[in-house]
C-alpha positions as CSV (number, residue, x, y, z in Angstrom):
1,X,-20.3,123.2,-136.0
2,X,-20.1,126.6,-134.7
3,X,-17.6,129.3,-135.7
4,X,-14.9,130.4,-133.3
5,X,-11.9,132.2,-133.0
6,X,-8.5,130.7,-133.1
7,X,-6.0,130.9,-130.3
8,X,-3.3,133.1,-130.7
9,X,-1.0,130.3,-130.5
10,X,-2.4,128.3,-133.4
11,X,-2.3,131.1,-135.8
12,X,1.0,131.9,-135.3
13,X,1.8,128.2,-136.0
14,X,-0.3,128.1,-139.3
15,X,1.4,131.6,-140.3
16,X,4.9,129.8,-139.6
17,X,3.8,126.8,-142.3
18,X,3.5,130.0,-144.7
19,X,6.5,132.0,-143.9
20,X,9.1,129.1,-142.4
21,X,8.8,125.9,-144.7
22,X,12.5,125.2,-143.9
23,X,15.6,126.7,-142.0
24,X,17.0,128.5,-144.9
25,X,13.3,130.8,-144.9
26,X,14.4,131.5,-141.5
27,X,17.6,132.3,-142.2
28,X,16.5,134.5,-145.3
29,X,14.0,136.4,-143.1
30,X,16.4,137.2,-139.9
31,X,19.1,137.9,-142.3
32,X,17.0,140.7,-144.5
33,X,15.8,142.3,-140.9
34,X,19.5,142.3,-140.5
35,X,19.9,144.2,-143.6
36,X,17.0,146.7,-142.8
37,X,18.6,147.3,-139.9
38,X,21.7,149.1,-141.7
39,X,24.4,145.9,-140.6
40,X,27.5,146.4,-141.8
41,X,28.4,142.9,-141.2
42,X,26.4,139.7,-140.5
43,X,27.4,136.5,-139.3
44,X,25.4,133.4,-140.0
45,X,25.7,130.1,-137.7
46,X,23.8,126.5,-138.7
47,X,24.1,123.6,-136.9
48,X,22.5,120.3,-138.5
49,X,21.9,122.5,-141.4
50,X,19.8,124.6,-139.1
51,X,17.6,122.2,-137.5
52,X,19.4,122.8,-134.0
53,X,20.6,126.1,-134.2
54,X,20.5,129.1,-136.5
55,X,22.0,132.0,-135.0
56,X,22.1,135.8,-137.0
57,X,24.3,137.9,-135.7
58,X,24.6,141.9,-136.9
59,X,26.1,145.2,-135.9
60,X,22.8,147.1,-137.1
61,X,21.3,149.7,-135.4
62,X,19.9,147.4,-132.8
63,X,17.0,147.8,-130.3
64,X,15.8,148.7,-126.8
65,X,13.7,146.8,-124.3
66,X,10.6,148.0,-125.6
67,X,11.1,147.8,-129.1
68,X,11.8,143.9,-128.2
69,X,8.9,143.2,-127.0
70,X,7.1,144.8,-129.9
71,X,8.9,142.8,-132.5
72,X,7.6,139.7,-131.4
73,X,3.9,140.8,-131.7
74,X,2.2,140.2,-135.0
75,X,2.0,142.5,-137.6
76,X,4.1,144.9,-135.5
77,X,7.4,146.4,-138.0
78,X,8.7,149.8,-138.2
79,X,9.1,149.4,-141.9
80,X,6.1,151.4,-143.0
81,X,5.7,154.3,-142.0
82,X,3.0,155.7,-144.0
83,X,0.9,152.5,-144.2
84,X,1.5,152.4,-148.0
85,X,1.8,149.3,-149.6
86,X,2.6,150.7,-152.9
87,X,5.7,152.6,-151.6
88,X,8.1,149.7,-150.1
89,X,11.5,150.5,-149.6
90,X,12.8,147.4,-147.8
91,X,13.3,144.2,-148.0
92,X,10.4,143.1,-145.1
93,X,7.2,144.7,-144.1
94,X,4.7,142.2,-143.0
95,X,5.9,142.0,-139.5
96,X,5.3,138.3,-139.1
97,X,8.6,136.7,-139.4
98,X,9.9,137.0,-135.5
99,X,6.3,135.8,-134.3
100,X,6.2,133.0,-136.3
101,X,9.5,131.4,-135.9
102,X,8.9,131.9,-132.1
103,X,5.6,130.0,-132.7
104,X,7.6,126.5,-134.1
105,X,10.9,127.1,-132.1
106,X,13.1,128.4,-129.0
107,X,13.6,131.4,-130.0
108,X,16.1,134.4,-128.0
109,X,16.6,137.4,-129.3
110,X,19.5,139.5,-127.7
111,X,20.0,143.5,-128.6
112,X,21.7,146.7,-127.9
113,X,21.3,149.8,-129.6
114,X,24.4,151.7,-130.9
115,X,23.8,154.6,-128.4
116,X,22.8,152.5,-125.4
117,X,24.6,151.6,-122.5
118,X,23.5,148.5,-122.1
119,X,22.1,145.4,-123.6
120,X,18.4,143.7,-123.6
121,X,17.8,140.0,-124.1
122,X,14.5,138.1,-124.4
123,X,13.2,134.5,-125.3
124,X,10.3,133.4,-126.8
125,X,9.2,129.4,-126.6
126,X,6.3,127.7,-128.6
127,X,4.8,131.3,-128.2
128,X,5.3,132.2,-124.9
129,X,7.6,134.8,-124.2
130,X,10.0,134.9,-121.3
131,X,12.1,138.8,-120.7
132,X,13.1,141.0,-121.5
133,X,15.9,141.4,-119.4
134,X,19.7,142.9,-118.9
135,X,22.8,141.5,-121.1
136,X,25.5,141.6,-121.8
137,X,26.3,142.6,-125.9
138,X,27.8,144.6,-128.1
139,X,26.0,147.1,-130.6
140,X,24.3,145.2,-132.7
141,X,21.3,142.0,-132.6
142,X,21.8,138.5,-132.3
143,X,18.8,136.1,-132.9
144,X,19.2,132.4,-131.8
145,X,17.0,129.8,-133.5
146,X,17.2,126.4,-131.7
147,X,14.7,123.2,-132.3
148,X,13.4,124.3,-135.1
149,X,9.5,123.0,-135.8
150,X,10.1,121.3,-132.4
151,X,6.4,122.3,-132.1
152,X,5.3,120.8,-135.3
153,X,6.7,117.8,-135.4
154,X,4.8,116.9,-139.0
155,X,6.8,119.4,-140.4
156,X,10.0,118.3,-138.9
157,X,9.7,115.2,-140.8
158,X,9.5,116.4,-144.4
159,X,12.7,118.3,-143.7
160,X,15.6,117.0,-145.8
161,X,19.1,115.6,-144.9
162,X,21.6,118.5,-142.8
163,X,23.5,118.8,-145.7
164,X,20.9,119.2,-148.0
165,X,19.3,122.0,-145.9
166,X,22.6,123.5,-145.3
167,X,23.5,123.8,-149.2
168,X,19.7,125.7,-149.5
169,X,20.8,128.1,-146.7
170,X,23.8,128.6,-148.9
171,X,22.0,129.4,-151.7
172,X,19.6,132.1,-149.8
173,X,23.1,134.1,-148.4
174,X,24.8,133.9,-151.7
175,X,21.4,135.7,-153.7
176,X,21.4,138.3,-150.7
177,X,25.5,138.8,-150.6
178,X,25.1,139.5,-154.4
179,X,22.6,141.8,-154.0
180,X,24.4,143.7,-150.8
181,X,28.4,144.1,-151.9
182,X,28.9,146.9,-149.2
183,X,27.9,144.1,-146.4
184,X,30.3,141.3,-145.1
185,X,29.2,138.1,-144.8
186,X,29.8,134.8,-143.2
187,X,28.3,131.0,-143.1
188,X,29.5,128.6,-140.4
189,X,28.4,125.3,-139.7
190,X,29.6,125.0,-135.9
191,X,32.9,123.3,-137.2
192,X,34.2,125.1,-140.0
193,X,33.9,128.5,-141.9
194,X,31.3,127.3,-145.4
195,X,32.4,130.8,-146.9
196,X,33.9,134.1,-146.2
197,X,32.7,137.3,-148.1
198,X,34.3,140.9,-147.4
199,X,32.9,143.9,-147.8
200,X,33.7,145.4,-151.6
201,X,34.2,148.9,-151.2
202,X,34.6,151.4,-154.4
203,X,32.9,151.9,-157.5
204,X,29.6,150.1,-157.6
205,X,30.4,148.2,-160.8
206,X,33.3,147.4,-159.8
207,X,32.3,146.1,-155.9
208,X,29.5,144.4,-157.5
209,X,31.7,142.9,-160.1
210,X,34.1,141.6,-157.7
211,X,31.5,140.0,-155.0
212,X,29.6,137.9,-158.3
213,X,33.1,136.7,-159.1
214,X,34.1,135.2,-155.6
215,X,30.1,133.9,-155.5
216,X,30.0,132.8,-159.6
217,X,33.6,132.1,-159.8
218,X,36.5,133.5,-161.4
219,X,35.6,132.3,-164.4
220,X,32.6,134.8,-164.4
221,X,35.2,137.6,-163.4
222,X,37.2,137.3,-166.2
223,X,34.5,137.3,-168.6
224,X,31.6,139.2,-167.6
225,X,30.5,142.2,-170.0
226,X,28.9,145.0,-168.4
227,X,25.0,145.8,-169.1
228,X,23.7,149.1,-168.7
229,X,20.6,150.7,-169.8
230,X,17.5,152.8,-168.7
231,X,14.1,153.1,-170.2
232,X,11.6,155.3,-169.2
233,X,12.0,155.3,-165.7
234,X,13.5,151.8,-165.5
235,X,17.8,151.5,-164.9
236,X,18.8,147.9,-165.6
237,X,22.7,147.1,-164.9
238,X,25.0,143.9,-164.1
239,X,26.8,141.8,-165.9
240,X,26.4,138.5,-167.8
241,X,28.9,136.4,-169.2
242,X,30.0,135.3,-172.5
243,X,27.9,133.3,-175.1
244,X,31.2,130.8,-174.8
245,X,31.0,130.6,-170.7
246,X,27.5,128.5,-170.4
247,X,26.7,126.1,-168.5
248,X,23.7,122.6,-168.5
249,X,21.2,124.5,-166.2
250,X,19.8,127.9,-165.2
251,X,21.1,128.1,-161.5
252,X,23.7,131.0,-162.3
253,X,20.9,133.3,-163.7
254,X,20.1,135.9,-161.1
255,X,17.3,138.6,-160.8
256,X,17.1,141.3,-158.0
257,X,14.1,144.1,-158.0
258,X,15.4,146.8,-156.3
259,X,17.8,144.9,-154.4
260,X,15.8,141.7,-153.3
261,X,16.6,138.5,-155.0
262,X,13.5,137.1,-157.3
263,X,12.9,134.5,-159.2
264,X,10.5,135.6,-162.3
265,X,9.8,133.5,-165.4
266,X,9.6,136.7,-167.0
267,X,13.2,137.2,-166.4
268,X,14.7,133.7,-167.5
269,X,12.2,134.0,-171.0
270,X,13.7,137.7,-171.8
271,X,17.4,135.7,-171.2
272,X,16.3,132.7,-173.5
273,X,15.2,135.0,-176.0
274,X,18.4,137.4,-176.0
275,X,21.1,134.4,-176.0
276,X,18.8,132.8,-178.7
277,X,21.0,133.6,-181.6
278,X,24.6,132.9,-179.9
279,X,23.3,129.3,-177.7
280,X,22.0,125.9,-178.3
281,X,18.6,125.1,-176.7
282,X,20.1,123.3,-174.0
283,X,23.0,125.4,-172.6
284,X,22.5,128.4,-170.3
285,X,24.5,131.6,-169.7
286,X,25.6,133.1,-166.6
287,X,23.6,136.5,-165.8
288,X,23.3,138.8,-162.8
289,X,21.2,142.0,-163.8
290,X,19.8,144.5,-161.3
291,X,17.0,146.1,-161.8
292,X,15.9,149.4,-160.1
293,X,12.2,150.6,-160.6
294,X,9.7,153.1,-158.7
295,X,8.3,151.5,-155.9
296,X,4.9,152.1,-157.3
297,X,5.2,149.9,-160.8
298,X,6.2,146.9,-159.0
299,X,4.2,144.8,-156.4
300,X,6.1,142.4,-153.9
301,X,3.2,141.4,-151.6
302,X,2.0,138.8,-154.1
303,X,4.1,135.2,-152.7
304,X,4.4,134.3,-148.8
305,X,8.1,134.1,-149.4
306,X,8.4,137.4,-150.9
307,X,10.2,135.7,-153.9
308,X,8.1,136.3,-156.8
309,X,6.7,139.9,-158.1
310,X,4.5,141.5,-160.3
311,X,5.3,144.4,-162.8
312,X,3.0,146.8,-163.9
313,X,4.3,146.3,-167.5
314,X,6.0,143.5,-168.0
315,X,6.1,144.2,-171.6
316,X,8.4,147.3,-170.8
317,X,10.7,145.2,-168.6
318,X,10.8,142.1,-170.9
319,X,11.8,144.3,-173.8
320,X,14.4,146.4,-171.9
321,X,16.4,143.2,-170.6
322,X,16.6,141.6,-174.1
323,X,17.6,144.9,-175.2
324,X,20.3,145.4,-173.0
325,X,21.8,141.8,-173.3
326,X,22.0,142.4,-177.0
327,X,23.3,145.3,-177.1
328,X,26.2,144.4,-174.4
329,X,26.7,141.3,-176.8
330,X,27.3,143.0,-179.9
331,X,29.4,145.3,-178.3
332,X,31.8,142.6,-177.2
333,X,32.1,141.5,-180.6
334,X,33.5,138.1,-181.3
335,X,35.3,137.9,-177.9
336,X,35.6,134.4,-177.1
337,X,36.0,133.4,-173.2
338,X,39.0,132.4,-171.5
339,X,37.7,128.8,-171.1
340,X,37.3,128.5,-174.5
341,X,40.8,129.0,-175.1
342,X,42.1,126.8,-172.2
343,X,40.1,124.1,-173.9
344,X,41.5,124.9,-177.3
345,X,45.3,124.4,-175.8
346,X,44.4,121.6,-173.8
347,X,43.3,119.9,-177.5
348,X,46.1,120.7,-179.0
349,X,48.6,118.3,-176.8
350,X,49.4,114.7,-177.1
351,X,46.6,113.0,-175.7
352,X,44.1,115.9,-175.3
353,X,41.1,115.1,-178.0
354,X,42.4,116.3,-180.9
355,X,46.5,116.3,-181.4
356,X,48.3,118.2,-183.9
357,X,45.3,119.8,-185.6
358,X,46.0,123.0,-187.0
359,X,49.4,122.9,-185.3
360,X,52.7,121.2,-186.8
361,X,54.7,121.6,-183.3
362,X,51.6,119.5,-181.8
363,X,51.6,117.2,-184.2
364,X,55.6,117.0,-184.3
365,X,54.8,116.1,-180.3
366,X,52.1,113.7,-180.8
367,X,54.0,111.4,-183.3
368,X,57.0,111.2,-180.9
369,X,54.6,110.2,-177.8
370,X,53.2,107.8,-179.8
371,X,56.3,106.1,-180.7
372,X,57.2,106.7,-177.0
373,X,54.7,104.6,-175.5
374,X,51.2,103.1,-177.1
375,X,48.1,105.0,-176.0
376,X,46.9,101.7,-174.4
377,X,49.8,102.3,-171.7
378,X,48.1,105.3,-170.6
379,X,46.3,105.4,-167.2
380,X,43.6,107.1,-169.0
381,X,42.3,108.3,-172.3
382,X,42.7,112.2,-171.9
383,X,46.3,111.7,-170.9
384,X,48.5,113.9,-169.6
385,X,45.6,116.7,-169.4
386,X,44.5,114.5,-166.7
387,X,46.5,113.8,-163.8
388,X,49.2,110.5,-163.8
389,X,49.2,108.1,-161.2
390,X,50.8,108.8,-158.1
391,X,54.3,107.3,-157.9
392,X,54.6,106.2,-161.3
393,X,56.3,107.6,-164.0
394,X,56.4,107.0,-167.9
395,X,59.3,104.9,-167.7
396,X,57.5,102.6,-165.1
397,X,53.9,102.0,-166.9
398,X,53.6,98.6,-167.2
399,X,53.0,97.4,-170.7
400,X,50.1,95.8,-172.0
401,X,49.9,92.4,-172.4
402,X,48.8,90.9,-175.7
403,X,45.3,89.1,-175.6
404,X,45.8,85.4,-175.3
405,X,44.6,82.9,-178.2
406,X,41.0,81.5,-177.9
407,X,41.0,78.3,-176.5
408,X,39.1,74.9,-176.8
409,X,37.0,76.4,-173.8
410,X,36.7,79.6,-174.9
411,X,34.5,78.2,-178.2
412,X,31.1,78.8,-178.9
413,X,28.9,76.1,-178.3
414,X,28.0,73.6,-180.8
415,X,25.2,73.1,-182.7
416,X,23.0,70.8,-181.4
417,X,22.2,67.6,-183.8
418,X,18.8,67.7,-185.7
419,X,19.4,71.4,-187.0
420,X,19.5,71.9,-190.9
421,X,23.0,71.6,-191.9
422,X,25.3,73.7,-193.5
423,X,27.0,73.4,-196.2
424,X,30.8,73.5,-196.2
425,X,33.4,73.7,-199.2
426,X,36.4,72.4,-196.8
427,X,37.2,68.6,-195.8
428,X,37.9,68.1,-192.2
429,X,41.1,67.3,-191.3
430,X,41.0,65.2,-187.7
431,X,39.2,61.7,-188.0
432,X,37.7,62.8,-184.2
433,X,35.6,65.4,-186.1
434,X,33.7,63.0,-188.2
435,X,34.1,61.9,-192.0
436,X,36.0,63.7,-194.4
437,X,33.4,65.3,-197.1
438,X,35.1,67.3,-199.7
439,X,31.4,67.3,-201.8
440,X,30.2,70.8,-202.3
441,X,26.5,69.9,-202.1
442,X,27.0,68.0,-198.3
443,X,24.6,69.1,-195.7
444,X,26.0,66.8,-193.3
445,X,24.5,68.3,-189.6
446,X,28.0,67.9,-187.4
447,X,28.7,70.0,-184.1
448,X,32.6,70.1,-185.7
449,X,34.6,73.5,-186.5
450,X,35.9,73.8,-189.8
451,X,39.6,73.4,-189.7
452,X,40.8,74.8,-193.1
453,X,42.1,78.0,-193.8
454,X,38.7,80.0,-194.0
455,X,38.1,78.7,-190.3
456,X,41.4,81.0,-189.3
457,X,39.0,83.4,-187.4
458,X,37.9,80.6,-185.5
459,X,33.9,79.9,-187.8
460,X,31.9,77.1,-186.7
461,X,31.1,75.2,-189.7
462,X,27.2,76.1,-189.0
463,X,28.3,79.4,-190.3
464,X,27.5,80.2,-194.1
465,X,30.4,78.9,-196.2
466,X,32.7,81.2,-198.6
467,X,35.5,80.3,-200.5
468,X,38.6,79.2,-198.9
């Protein structure tokens, strides 16, 4: 079979498989050309989680006609300058994203610049491209994604449920709004707003702080410690939370490399080994560390994705995270988290796991709930840290009922004749259970009960005998 060249078509479409495995790589791409481009603000919508529509929308420093054109070309970007791949500054430089998502979808790409007069717009379908021509738009870009993989249909079918896809687009937006404070942010699902970020203006720490509480949760907020440290070259900062505030998993451990979002094994090993004296084996911490380095001692180029790196030493940076995280640890003492000590209040009231311990006035209020109304009235067994049921009030539980006496029915069954007997100390006591037999050494096989006081628990007479 002879050797030949592939349309350009094609190997767009096998360079989409790499790039664009699902909609949230398409989001992540348009939304870090977004943040190249100096946006202020960027506006995500997803409809179907993305299958349908994506659409990015910026107030970056938009482009001309020309310029349009260009950035649908492969390996066209304006992001290196100096053709140095050891000196990258931003968060793409391939120049493959555009092309490829044009070469699986319908995609239009609409632009102004900030000191034009007027807008461009341009569409690009299964690799054809259609413009540019005159729009109407403020400063800024807007990129519309619709059908996506419509030209693949193979890889249309592995894609997962809309909400499933949706919740990874979530988590692409969230890593990037950690890593960006000073940029606004917005996710909207054609029906509803998913989340709302503002811009956190002021000190870094303290914008940074604030943007990995509304992403982390509060709970992260109010008990983050502050990590700062530099090591020959290399500044490491954040914050991670208490030893107390931990969690089952991993997923609130966060690493960016000079402000793009990784995922490093080297990272969550350095974490293990730093929280190893303070947490079980099976709980994580929560941890959002930043790490700046020299272009130069870092390589990004080495994943499709652009998610994984490689240090130069990894020793260095290893040693300077667990360093830090201790250090911030010890620093913060025997500080316990505030969840800690909502849990540790919660305990101590009537019903809460652990009444009265430690605490007379809880116990005092324990004892008269109990007299108050039996624990088996309660709706539930963590009662009242739990919510009551709607429309009913103590007064109006209704009381439990006691459990009815076994009946004839309710037996076991018999024993079926021909089994060795037993033996039984007692005489029966109805002539419709067979002969009395008040000899010690009978072994009698009889399906009857034993009627005498040793049979108050309701024994067969197959069961062994004891003394009455």
């Amino acid at each position: 079979m002879a050797i030949r060249r592939l349309p350009e078509t094609l190997v767009n479409q096998i360079a989409a498989g790499e790039v664009v495995e699902r909609p949230a790589a398409a989001v992540k791409e348009l939304v870090e050309n977004a943040l190249d481009a100096g946006a202020g603000r960027i506006d995500v919508v997803l409809a179907e989680g993305g299958r349908t529509l994506i659409s990015v929308t910026d107030d970056g420093c938009g482009m001309g006609p020309d310029e349009l054109v260009l950035a649908v070309e492969r390996h066209a970007t304006s992001k290196l300058p100096d053709d140095d791949l050891t000196h990258i500054a931003t968060l793409g430089f391939r120049g493959e994203a555009l092309p490829s998502i044009g070469a699986v979808s319908r995609l239009a790409l609409t632009s102004r610049p900030r000191d034009g007069a007027e807008a461009w717009t341009l569409s690009v379908e299964g690799g054809r491209l259609d413009g540019p021509r005159p729009a109407a738009h403020p400063p800024g870009t807007r990129v519309e994604v619709r059908d996506l993989f419509y030209a693949t249909p193979a890889r249309l079918k592995f894609l997962k449920a809309p909400r499933t896809e949706q919740g990874h687009v979530v988590d692409v937006l969230h890593r990037l709004a950690m890593a960006h404070p000073e940029v606004a942010f917005s996710l909207n699902d054609g029906t509803r707003d998913v989340f709302r970020l503002a811009a956190s203006a002021g000190d870094l720490f303290e914008a940074r702080l604030d943007r990995l509480a509304a992403i982390m949760g509060r709970e992260f907020g109010d008990n983050a410690v502050a990590v700062q440290a530099e090591r020959e070259g290399l500044l490491l900062s954040g914050h991670i939370g208490l030893p107390t505030l931990n969690r089952a998993n991993a997923q609130k451990q966060f690493l960016f490399v000079n402000g793009r979002p990784v995922r490093d094994k080297l990272f969550f090993g350095a974490v293990r080994g730093a929280y190893r004296d303070f947490l079980a084996a099976d709980r994580h911490p929560y941890v959002a560390l930043f790490l700046d380095v020299p272009p130069e001692t870092v390589d990004v180029n080495v994943h499709p994705a652009k998610t994984e790196v490689r240090f130069r030493d990894a020793g260095l940076v290893r040693g300077l995270i667990v360093g830090a995280i201790r250090h911030a640890l010890a620093d913060a003492g025997h500080r316990a988290s505030t969840t800690v000590a909502q849990a540790a209040l919660g305990a101590a009231r009537p019903g809460g796991g652990g009444a009265g311990w430690g605490c007379p006035l809880a116990a005092a209020a324990a004892a008269t709930a109990a007299r108050r109304r039996p624990a088996a009235a309660w709706p539930s067994a963590t009662w009242p840290t739990t919510r009551p049921w709607r429309g009913w009030t103590p007064a109006r539980w209704p009381r439990p009922r006691r459990p009815k006496p076994p009946t004839r029915r309710s037996r076991p069954p018999t024993i079926p004749w021909g089994w060795p007997g037993p033996r039984c100390t007692a005489p029966t006591s109805s002539p419709r259970r067979g002969r009395e037999s008040s000899s010690l050494t009978s072994t009698r096989p009889t399906s009857a009960w034993c009627t005498s006081a040793c049979a108050s628990n309701w024994r067969p007479r197959a069961w062994p005998a004891r003394a009455c």
